[in-house]
SEZATI-689002 format. One record per residue (C-alpha): residue number from 1; x, y, z. Coordinates in Angstrom, 3 decimals. Layout:
% residues N
   nr         u         v         w
  NUM         X         Y         Z
...
This chain:
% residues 351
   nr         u         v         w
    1   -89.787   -27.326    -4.783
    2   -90.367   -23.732    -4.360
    3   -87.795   -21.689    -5.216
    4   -84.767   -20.376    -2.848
    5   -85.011   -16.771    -1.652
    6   -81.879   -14.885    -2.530
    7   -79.744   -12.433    -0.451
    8   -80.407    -9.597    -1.839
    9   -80.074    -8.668    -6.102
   10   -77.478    -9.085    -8.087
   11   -75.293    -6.427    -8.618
   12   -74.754    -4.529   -11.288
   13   -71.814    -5.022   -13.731
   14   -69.926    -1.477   -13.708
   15   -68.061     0.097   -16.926
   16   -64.434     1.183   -14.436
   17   -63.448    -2.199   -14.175
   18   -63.326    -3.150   -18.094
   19   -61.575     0.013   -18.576
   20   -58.743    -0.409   -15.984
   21   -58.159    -3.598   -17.407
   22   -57.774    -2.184   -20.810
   23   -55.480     0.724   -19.372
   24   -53.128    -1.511   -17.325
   25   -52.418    -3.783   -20.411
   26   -52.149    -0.987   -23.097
   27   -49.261     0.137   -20.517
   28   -47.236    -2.905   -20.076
   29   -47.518    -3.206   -24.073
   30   -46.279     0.146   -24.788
   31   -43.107    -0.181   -21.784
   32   -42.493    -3.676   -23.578
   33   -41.762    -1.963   -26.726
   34   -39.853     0.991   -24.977
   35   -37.172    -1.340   -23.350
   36   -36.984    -3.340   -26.475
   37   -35.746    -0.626   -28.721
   38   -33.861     1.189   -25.476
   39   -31.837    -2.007   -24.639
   40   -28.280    -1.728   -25.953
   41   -27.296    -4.763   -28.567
   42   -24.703    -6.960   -27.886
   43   -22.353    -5.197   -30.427
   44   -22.743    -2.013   -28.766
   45   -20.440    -0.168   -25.729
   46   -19.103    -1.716   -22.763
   47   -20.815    -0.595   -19.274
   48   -18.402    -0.027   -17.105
   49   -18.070    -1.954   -14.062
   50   -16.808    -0.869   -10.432
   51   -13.694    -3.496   -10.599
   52   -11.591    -1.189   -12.601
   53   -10.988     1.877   -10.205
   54   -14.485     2.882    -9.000
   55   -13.847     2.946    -5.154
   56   -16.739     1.969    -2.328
   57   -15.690     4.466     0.240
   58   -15.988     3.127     3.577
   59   -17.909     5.324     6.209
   60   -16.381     7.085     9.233
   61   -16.481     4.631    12.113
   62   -15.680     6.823    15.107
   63   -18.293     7.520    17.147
   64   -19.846    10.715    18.139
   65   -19.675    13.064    21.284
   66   -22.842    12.902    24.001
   67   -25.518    14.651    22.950
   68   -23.882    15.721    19.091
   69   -25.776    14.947    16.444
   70   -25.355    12.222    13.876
   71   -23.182    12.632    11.612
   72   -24.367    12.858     7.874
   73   -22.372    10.551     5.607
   74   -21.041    12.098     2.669
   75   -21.763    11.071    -0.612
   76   -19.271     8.718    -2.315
   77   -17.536     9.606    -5.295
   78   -16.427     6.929    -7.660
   79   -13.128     7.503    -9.187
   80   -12.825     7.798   -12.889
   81   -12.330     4.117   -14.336
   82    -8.796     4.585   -16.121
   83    -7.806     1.348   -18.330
   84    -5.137    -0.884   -17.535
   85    -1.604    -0.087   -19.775
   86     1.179    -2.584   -19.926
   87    -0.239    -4.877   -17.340
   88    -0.669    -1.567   -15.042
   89    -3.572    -1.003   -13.000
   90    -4.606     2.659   -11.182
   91    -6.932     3.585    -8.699
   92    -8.197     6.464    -6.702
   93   -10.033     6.352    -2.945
   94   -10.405     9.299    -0.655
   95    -9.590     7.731     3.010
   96   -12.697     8.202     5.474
   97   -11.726     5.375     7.963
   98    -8.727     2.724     8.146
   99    -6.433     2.684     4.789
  100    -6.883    -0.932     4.522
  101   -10.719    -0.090     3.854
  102   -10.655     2.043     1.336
  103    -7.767     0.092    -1.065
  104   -10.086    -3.186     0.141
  105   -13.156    -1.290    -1.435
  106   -11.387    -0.322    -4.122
  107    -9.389    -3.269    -5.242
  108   -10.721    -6.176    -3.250
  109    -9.246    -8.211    -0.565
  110    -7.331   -10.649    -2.590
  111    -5.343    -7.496    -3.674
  112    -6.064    -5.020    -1.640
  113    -4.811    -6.215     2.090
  114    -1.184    -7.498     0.810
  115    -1.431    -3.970    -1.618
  116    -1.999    -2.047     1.505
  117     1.353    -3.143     3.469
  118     3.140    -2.056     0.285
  119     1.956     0.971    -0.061
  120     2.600     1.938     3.091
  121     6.055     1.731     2.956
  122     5.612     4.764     1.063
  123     3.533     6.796     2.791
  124     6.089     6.182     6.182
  125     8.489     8.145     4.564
  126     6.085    11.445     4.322
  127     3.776    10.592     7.365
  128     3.051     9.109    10.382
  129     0.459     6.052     9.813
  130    -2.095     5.872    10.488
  131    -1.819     9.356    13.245
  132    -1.465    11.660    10.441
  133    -4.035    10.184     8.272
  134    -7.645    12.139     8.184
  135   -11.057    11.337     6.810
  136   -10.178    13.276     3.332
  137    -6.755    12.358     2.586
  138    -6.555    11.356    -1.213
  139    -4.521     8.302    -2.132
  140    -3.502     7.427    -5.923
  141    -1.676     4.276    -7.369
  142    -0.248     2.690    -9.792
  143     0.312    -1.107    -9.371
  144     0.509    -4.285   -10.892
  145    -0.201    -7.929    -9.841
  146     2.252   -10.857    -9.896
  147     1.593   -14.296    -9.626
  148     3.332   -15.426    -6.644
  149     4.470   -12.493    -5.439
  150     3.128    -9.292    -3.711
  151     2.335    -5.964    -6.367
  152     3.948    -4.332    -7.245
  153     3.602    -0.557    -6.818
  154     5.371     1.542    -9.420
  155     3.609     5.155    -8.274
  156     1.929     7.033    -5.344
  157     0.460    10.310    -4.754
  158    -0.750    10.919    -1.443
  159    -3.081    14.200    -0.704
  160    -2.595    15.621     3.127
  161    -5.361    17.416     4.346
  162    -3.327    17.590     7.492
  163    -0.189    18.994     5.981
  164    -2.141    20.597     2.905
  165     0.629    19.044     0.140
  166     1.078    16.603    -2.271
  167     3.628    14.050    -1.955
  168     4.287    11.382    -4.936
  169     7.010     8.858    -5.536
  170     7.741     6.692    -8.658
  171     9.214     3.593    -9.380
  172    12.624     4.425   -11.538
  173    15.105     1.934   -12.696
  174    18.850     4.136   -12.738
  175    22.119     2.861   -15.001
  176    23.889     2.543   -11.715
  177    21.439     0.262    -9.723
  178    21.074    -3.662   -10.077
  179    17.024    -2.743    -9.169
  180    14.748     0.127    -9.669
  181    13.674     2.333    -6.463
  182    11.466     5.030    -5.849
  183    12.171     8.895    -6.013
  184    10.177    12.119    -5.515
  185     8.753    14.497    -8.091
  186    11.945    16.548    -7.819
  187    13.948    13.265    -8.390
  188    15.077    13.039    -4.766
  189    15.239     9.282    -3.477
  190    12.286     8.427    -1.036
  191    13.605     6.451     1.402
  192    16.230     7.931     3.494
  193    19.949     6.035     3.746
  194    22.124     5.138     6.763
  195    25.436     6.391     6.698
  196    27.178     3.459     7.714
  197    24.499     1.043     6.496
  198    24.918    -3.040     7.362
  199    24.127    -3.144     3.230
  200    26.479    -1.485     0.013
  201    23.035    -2.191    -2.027
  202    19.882    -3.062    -1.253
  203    16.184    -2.669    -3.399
  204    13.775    -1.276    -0.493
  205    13.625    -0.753     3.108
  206    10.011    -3.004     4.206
  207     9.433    -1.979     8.039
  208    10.664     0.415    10.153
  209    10.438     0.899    13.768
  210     7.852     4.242    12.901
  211     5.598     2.232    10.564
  212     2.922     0.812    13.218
  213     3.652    -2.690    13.143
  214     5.705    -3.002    16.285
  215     8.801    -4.453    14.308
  216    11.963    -4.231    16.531
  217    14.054    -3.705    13.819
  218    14.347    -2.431    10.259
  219    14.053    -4.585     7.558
  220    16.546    -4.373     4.224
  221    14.854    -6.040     1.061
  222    17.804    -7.773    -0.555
  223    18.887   -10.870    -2.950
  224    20.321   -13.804    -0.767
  225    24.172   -13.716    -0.600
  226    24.626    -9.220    -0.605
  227    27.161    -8.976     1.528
  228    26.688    -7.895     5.175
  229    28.875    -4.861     6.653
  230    29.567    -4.080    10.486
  231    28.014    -0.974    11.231
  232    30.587     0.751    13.615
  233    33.634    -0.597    15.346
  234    32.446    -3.969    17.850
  235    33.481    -6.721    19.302
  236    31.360   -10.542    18.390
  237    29.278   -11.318    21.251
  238    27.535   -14.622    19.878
  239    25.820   -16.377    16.737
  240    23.563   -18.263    15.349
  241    21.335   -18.203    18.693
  242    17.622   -18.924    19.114
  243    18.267   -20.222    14.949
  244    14.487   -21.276    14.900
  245    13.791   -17.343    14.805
  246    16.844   -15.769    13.906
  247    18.335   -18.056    11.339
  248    21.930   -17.368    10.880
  249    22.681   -14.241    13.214
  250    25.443   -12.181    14.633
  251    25.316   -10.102    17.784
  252    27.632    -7.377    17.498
  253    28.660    -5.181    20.505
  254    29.654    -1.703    19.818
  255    33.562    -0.403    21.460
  256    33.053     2.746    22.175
  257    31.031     4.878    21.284
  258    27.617     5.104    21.965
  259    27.680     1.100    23.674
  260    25.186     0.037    20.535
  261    24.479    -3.678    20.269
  262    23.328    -4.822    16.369
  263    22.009    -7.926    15.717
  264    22.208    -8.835    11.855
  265    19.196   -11.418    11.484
  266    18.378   -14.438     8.716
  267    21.548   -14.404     7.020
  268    22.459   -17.245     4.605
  269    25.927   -17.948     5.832
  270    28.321   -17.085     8.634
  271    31.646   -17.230     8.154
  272    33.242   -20.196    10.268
  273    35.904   -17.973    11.116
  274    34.123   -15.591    12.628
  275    34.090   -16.426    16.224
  276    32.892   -14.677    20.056
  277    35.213   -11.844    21.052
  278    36.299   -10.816    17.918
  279    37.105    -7.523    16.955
  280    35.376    -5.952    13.586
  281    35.759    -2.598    12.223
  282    33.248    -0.873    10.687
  283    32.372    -1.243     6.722
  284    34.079    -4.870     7.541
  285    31.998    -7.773     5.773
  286    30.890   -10.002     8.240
  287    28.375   -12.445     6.498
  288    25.808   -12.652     3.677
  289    22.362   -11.916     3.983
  290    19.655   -14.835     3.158
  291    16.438   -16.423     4.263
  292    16.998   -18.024     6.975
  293    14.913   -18.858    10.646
  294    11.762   -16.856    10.209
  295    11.628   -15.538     6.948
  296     9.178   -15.586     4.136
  297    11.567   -13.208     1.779
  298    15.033   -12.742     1.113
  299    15.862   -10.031     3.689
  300    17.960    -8.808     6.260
  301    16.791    -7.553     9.431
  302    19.117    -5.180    11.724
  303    18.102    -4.469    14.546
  304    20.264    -1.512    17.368
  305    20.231    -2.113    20.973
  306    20.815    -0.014    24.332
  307    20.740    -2.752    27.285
  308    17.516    -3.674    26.719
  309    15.880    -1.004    24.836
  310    15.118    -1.180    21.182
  311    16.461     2.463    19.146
  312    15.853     3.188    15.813
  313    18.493     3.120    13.222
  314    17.170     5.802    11.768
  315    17.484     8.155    14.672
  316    21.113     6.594    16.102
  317    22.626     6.515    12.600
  318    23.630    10.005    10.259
  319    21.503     9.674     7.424
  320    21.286    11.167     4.065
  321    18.812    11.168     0.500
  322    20.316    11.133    -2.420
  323    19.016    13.025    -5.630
  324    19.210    11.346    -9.471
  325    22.145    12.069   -11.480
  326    21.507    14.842   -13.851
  327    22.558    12.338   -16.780
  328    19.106    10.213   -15.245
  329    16.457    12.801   -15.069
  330    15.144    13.221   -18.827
  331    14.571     9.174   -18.638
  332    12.962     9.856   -14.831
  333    10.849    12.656   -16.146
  334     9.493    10.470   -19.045
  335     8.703     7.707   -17.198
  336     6.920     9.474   -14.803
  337     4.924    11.390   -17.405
  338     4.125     8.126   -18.197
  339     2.885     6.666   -14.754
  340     0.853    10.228   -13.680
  341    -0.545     9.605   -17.212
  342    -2.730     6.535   -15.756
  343    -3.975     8.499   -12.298
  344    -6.692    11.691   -12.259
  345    -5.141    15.015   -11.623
  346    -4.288    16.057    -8.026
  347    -7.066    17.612    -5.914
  348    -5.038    19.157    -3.803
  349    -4.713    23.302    -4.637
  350    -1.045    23.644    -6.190
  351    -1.098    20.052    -6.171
C-alpha cells in the first residue's frame, strides 16, 4: 500500500520551550524554600486578630446632592488592640454613620447592639443622639460582659467634632452609695438629679424623654422594694389600672401648683391603705418600686402629665449635679487612672 501523503513536515522542536519549563520550576522551588524558613513556628508571637479592638468602620450612608460628585471613602483606621485587664475589655471606633454600626463593627452584634443602648445613656447627658452626632466623632470604652445580664460599661470618652471637646465619665463606687455611678473627669456626677425625686436612691437613670426612643417617661434603675416618694403635694386619682402594662401603679394628681399628673409605674406593692382621693404630701412614701406589668428589670418608671401631654421631668422639676466628696477623690482619681489606662489617648486638641 503506497504510502500516505502528509500535511505538510514536521515541525521543528524549539530550545524556548525546554527552558521555560526549567525557569518556571526553578521558581516555585526557590518560593517553596522562602515561605518555609519565613513562616513563623508555632512557639513564636501571637498575630493579632480584629476581635480585640480593631474597629470595621462603617461607610457614610447618606446620599449625595444632584450633580456632586461621589464621595471618596476614607480610609479606615484600626484602633490599637489593647488587652483585656480584670475581665475588662476597651475599644475605639470613629462614628461615620449610625452608632450602632460602628460598636457592631467593632464588638459584634451579640455585644455590640445591647452595648450600644448602654452607652448611650451616657452620651444623653452631653449630647443630643443621634442630632449632634457627626461622621468623625470619636467614641472610647471600657466594658465588660456578664452572663445574663447587659455590660457593663465602667468608662466613656466621647470626642465632639460638633462641640470640639472631650467629655468622659467613669464608673466610681463612693463610701456613701449602696452602688457605684458615673462621674466626670472633674468628679462631677453625670447624670443630673431631680429635686424632689419619686426615689431617696437609685443606681442609674435608663431612658429619658431626650434619648430618641420615644419613652413617655423616665426610667429609675432600682432594686425591687426602694421605697417610692410623692413628688409634690396630690391627691390619688386611681391604681393598679391597665395592670397587664403598668403592673402595680399610682396616678397621682398634683393640688396646686402647676396641675402635674405622675404616674409611678411597675411597682412591687401598693399599700392597701392607700385609696382614690387621698391626699399625699410631697417626700411622702407611697409604695415600693418592683417588676411588675411590663418589665424586664427591676425599675421604676415616672412618668409627668399636663391633660394629655407628656413633659419631661427633667424640664418641670429643679434639678441639680452633685460633685464627689473631697474625702472620695484620691480613690476617684486612681481608679480612673486606672480605666483611661486601657483606652488610646484623646484625639481631640486639649483633649
Amino acid at each position: 500500500m503506497p504510502e500516505m501523503p502528509t500535511l505538510g513536515a514536521a515541525p521543528k522542536k524549539s530550545p524556548v520551550a525546554p527552558i521555560a519549563i526549567t525557569a518556571v520550576v526553578v521558581g516555585l522551588l526557590t518560593g517553596g524554600i522562602y515561605w518555609v524558613r519565613s513562616s513563623p513556628s508555632d512557639t513564636g508571637p501571637a498575630v493579632a486578630t480584629p476581635q480585640q479592638g480593631e474597629a470595621a468602620l462603617p461607610q457614610a450612608g447618606e446620599p449625595s446632592a444632584p450633580g456632586a460628585p461621589a464621595p471618596v471613602a476614607a480610609p479606615v483606621v484600626a484602633a490599637p488592640v489593647v488587652p483585656e485587664k480584670g475581665g475588662l475589655r476597651s475599644f475605639q471606633v470613629t462614628i461615620n454613620g449610625p452608632l450602632e454600626s460602628a460598636i457592631v463593627a467593632s464588638e459584634g452584634k451579640e455585644v455590640g447592639t445591647p452595648l450600644t443602648q448602654v452607652v448611650n445613656r451616657s452620651l444623653v447627658w452631653w449630647v443630643r443622639v443621634p442630632q449632634d452626632l457627626v461622621k468623625g466623632d470619636t467614641l472610647a470604652v471600657v466594658y465588660e460582659t456578664r452572663e445574663g445580664q447587659e455590660p457593663l460599661v465602667h468608662a466613656v470618652r466621647f470626642e465632639s467634632r460638633k462641640q470640639g471637646r472631650t467629655f468622659e465619665t467613669y464608673r466610681f463606687k463612693t463610701t456613701g452609695e449602696n452602688t457605684a455611678r458615673y462621674y466626670q473627669a472633674d468628679a462631677s456626677e453625670l447624670e443630673e438629679r431631680l429635686v424632689d425625686s419619686p426615689l431617696e436612691t437609685y443606681e442609674q437613670i435608663t431612658s429619658l424623654l431626650r434619648d430618641g426612643r420615644k419613652h413617655k417617661g423616665v426610667d429609675f434603675k432600682t432594686p425591687s422594694g426602694t421605697p417610692v416618694l410623692a413628688t409634690f403635694d396630690g391627691v390619688v386619682v386611681r391604681k393598679n389600672w391597665n395592670f397587664r402594662g403598668n403592673g402595680n401603679s399610682i396616678e397621682l394628681q398634683e393640688t396646686g401648683g402647676q396641675g402635674r399628673t405622675a404616674l409611678f409605674l411597675h411597682l412591687s406593692e401598693v399599700p392597701k391603705t392607700l385609696v382614690s382621693g387621698q391626699r399625699i404630701k410631697r417626700g411622702e412614701e407611697i409604695a415600693k418600686s418592683g417588676n411588675t406589668g411590663h418589665s424586664f428589670a427591676p425599675h421604676l418608671h415616672y412618668q409627668l402629665m399636663r391633660g394629655d401631654k407628656v413633659i419631661d421631668p427633667f424640664v418641670s422639676h429643679k434639678t441639680t449635679r452633685r460633685n464627689l466628696a473631697a474625702g472620695e477623690r484620691p480613690a476617684f482619681e486612681k481608679r480612673m487612672g486606672e480605666l483611661k489606662a486601657l483606652i488610646p489617648p484623646s484625639q481631640v486638641a486639649g483633649g
